[in-house]
Legacy VTK file of the C-alpha trace (Angstrom):
# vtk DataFile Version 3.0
C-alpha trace
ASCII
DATASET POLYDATA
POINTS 295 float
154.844 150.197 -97.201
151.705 148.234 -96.665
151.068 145.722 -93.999
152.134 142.444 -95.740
155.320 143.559 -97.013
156.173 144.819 -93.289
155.115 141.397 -92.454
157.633 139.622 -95.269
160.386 141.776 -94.091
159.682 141.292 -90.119
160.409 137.432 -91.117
163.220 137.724 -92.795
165.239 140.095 -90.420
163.935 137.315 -87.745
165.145 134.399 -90.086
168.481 135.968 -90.283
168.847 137.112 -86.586
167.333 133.673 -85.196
169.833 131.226 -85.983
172.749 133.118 -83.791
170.799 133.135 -80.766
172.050 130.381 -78.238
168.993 128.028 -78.185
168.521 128.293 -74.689
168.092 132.543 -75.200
165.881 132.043 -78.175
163.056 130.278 -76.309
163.372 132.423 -73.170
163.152 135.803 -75.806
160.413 133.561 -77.578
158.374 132.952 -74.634
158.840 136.870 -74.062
157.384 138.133 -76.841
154.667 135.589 -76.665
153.367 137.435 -73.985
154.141 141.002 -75.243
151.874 139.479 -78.555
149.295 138.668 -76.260
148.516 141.936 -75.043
149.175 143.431 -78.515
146.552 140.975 -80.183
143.347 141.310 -78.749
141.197 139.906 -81.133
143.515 136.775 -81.568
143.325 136.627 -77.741
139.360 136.955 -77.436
139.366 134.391 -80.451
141.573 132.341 -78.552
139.949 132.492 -75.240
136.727 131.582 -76.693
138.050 128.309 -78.564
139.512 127.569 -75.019
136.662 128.104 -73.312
135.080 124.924 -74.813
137.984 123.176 -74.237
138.353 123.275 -70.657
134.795 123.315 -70.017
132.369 125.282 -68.323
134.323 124.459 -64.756
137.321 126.951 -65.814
137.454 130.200 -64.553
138.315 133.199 -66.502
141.491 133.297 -64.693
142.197 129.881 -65.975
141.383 130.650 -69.726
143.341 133.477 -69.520
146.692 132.178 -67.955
146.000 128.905 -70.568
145.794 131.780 -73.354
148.950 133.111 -72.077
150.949 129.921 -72.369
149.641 129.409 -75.782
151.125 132.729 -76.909
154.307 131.862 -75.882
154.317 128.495 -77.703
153.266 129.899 -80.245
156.066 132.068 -80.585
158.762 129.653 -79.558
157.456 127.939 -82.481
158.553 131.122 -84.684
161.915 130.545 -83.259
162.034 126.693 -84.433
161.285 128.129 -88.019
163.617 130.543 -88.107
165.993 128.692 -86.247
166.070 125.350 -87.443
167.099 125.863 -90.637
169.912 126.918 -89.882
170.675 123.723 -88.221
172.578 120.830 -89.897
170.229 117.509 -89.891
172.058 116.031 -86.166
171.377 119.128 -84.463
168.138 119.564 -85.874
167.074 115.966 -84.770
169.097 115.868 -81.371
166.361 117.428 -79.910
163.418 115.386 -81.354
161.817 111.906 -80.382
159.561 109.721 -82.097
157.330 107.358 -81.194
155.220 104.758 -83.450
157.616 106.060 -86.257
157.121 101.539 -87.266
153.569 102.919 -88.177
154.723 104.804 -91.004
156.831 102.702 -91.894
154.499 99.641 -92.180
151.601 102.144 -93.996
154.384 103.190 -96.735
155.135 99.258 -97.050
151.679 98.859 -99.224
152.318 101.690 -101.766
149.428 103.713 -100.932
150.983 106.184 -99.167
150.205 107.826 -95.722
147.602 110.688 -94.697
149.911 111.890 -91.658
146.734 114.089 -89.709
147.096 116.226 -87.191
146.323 119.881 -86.147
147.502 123.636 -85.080
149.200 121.885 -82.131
152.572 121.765 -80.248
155.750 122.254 -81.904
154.923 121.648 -85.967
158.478 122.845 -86.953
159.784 120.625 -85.297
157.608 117.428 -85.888
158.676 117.787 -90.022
161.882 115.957 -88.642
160.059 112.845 -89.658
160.495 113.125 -93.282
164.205 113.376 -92.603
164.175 110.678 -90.296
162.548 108.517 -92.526
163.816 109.278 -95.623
160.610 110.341 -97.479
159.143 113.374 -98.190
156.212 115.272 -97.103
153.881 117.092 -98.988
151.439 119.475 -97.064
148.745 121.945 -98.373
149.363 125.581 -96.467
147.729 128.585 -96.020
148.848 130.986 -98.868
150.602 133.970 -96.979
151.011 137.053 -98.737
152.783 138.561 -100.532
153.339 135.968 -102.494
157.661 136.555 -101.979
156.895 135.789 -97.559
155.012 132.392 -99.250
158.201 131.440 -101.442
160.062 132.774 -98.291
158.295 130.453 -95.691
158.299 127.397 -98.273
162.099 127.727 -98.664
162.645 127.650 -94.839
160.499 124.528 -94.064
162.101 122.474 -97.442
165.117 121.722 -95.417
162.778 119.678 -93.583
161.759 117.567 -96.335
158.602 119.546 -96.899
156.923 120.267 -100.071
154.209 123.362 -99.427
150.768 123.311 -101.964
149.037 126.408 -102.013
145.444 125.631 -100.350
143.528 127.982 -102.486
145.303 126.517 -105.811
145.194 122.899 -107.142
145.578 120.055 -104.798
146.534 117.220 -107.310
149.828 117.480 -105.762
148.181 115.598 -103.014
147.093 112.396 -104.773
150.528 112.632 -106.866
152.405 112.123 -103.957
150.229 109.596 -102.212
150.802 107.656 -105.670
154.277 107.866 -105.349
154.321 106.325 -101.877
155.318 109.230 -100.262
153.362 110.834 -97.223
151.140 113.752 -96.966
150.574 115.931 -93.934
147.306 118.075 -93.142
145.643 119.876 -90.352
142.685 118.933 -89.092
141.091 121.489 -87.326
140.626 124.394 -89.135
138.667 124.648 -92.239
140.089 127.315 -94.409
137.866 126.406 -97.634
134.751 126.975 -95.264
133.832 122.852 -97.121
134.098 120.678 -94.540
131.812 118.699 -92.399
130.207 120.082 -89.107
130.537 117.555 -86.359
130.779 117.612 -82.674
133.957 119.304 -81.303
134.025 119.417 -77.730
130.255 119.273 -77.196
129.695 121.818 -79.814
129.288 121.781 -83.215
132.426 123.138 -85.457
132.868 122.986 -88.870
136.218 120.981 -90.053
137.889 120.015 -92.927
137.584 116.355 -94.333
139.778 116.632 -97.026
142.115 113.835 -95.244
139.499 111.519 -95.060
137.882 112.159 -98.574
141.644 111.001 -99.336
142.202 107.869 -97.926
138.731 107.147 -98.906
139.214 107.383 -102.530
143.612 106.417 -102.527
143.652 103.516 -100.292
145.720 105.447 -98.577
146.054 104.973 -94.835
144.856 107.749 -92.146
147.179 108.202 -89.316
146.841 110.672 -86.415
150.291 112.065 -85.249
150.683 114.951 -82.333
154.098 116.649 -81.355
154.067 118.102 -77.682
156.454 120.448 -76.561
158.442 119.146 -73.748
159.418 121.156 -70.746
162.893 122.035 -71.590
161.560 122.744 -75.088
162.681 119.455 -76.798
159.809 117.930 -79.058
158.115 114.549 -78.441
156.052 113.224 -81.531
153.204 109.895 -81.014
152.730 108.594 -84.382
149.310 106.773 -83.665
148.456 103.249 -85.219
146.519 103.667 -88.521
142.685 104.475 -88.345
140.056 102.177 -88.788
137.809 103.552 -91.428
134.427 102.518 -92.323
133.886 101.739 -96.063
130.845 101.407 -97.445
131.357 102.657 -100.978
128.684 105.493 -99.918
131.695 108.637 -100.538
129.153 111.080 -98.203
128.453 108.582 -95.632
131.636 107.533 -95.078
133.090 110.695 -94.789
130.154 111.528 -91.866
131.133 108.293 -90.488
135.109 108.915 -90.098
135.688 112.605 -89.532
134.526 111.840 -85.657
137.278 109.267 -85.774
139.959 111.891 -86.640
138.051 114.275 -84.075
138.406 112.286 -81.079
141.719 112.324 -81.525
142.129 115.839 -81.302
139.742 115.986 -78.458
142.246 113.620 -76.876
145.489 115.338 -77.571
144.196 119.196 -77.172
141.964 117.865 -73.970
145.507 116.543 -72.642
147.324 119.869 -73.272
145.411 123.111 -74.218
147.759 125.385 -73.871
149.401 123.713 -77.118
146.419 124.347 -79.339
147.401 127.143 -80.732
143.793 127.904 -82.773
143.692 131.664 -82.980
140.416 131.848 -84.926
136.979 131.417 -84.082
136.554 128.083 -84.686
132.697 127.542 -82.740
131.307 130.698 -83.647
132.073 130.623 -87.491
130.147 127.347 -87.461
127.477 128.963 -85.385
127.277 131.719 -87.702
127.615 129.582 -90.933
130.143 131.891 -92.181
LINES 1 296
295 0 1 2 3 4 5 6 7 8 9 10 11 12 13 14 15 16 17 18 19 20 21 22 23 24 25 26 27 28 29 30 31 32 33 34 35 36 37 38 39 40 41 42 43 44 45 46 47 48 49 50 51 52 53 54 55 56 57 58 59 60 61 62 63 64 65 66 67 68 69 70 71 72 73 74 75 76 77 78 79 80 81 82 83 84 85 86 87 88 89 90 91 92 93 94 95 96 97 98 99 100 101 102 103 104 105 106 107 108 109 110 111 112 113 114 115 116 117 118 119 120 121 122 123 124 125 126 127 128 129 130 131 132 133 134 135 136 137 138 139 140 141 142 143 144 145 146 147 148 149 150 151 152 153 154 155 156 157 158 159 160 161 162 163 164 165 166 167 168 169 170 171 172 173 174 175 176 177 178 179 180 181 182 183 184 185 186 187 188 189 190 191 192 193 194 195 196 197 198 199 200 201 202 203 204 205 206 207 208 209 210 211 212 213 214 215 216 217 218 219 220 221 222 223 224 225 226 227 228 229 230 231 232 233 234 235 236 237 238 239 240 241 242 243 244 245 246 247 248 249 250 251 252 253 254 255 256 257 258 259 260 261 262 263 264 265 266 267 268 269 270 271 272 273 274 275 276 277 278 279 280 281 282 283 284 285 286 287 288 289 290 291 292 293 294
C-alpha cells in the first residue's frame, strides 16, 4: 500500500477514534504526539526552524527556535484533534468553546452585497475559527490544498462541511470564488503560502517571500471587502477569533499596481499576529528560501 493511501486510512481510524476521547485527554495525547512528530519530521522541523528564525529575529537563540518549533508541533497536532473531533460535536458544543470578536465587521461587509474576503493564514486553531459561518449563518467557501488520494480530499471536505465550509480544489477552477462572493456569501483564504508559485514577492519579516495575492486581486475586481481575521489558541485550548475592521485598499484602476500596493497591507497583518505568537504559525515549508531560490 503506497504512502497516500496509508495516509487516507491513518485519518480515518483517527476521525473515528477522536471523537470518544474526553476533550481534556485529546489535547494532552495531541500535544504528545506533537512532539513525538517533531522528532520524526526533520525536514518539516529544519523547514520550520528556518521560517522561525526570521520571525523572532536574529536575537533568538537556537535554543529558543527550537523550543518555539516544539510548541508549534504540538498545536499543530491539537489542531488534528479539532478536525477529527469537532465533527462529531453538535453546533452548542462545538461553539461553547469559541469567542468572537469584531464578528459586527462581517456583518456590516455582507450588508452591501459584495461579499467578504475573510484573510488570514496557517495560524492558530483554523478548525475551530470555521465556527463563524455557523455563527453567522452564511457559508464559507475556501480554496484548499488538493490532498491525495483524491478519497482523503472528499474525506477531509466532508469533515470540515459541518462547519459551513465549502472546499475548491486550488489546482482546479476557482470561479467558485467569485460565485460565492456574488451571492453575498464569504470566502476564506490563506495568506501566506503561495501554492501556485504566482504571487507577489514582498517584504516578510525583513526578507523577501513570495505570497499569494489572489485575495486582493479579488476584492480588487468584486468590490468585495478584504478583512484580516486570526484565531489564537487560548491556554486551556479554547479558541479566540479578532475579526479585524475591513482594509483600506488603494484603487487606482491600475490591476498590477494596486495589487503591489495592498498585499503589504494584508502582510503587516500577519507580521502583527505571527510576531505576537510564533509558536502558532504553523508554516512547515520553506517559505524565505523558495523565494530566494525562485523556485
Amino acid at each position: 500500500m503506497n504512502q497516500p493511501f496509508l495516509g487516507y486510512y491513518l485519518y480515518r481510524v483517527l476521525g473515528s477514534l477522536a471523537p470518544l476521547v474526553p476533550r481534556r485527554l485529546g489535547y494532552w495525547l495531541a500535544g504528545q504526539l506533537g512532539l513525538v512528530a517533531f522528532l520524526l519530521n526533520p525536514r518539516g522541523a529544519a523547514a520550520l526552524k528556518e521560517n522561525l528564525s526570521h520571525v523572532l529575529g536574529e536575537e533568538a537563540d537556537e535554543t529558543a527556535i527550537q523550543a518555539t518549533a516544539r510548541e508549534v508541533f504540538r498545536n499543530l497536532s491539537k489542531n488534528y484533534y479539532d478536525l477529527f473531533h469537532r465533527h462529531a460535536l453538535s453546533d452548542q458544543e462545538s461553539g461553547a468553546s469559541v469567542t468572537i470578536r469584531g464578528q459586527h465587521h462581517v456583518k456590516e461587509a455582507l450588508k452591501e452585497g459584495q461579499g467578504l474576503i475573510l484573510a488570514s493564514g496557517h495560524f492558530g486553531p483554523f478548525d475551530a475559527s470555521w465556527q463563524i459561518g455557523r455563527i453567522l449563518n452564511v457559508t464559507i467557501t475556501a480554496p484548499a490544498e488538493h490532498l491525495k488520494p483524491e478519497k482523503l480530499y472528499e474525506y477531509v471536505c466532508r469533515l470540515r462541511a459541518n462547519d459551513w465550509i465549502r472546499l475548491l480544489p486550488i489546482d482546479g477552477p476557482l470561479l467558485g470564488l467569485v460565485r460565492a462572493l456574488r451571492k453575498g456569501e464569504v470566502v476564506a483564504v490563506a495568506a501566506d503560502r503561495d501554492i501556485t508559485r504566482s504571487g507577489t514577492l514582498v517584504d516578510f519579516f525583513d526578507a523577501p517571500a513570495r505570497l499569494p495575492d489572489g485575495h486582493v486581486q479579488l476584492a480588487l475586481r468584486t468590490g468585495a471587502k478584504l478583512v484580516t481575521c486570526f484565531a489564537v489558541r487560548q491556554p486551556d485550548n479554547s479558541c479566540l477569533i479578532q475579526v479585524e475592521p475591513p482594509l483600506n485598499l488603494e484603487i487606482t484602476g491600475d490591476l498590477k499596481r494596486d495589487v503591489q500596493a495592498n498585499v503589504p497591507k494584508v502582510v503587516a497583518r500577519l507580521e502583527e499576529w505571527i510576531g505576537r505568537h510564533p509558536d502558532q504559525w504553523l508554516m512547515l515549508q520553506p517559505l524565505w528560501r523558495d523565494a530566494k531560490h525562485g523556485d
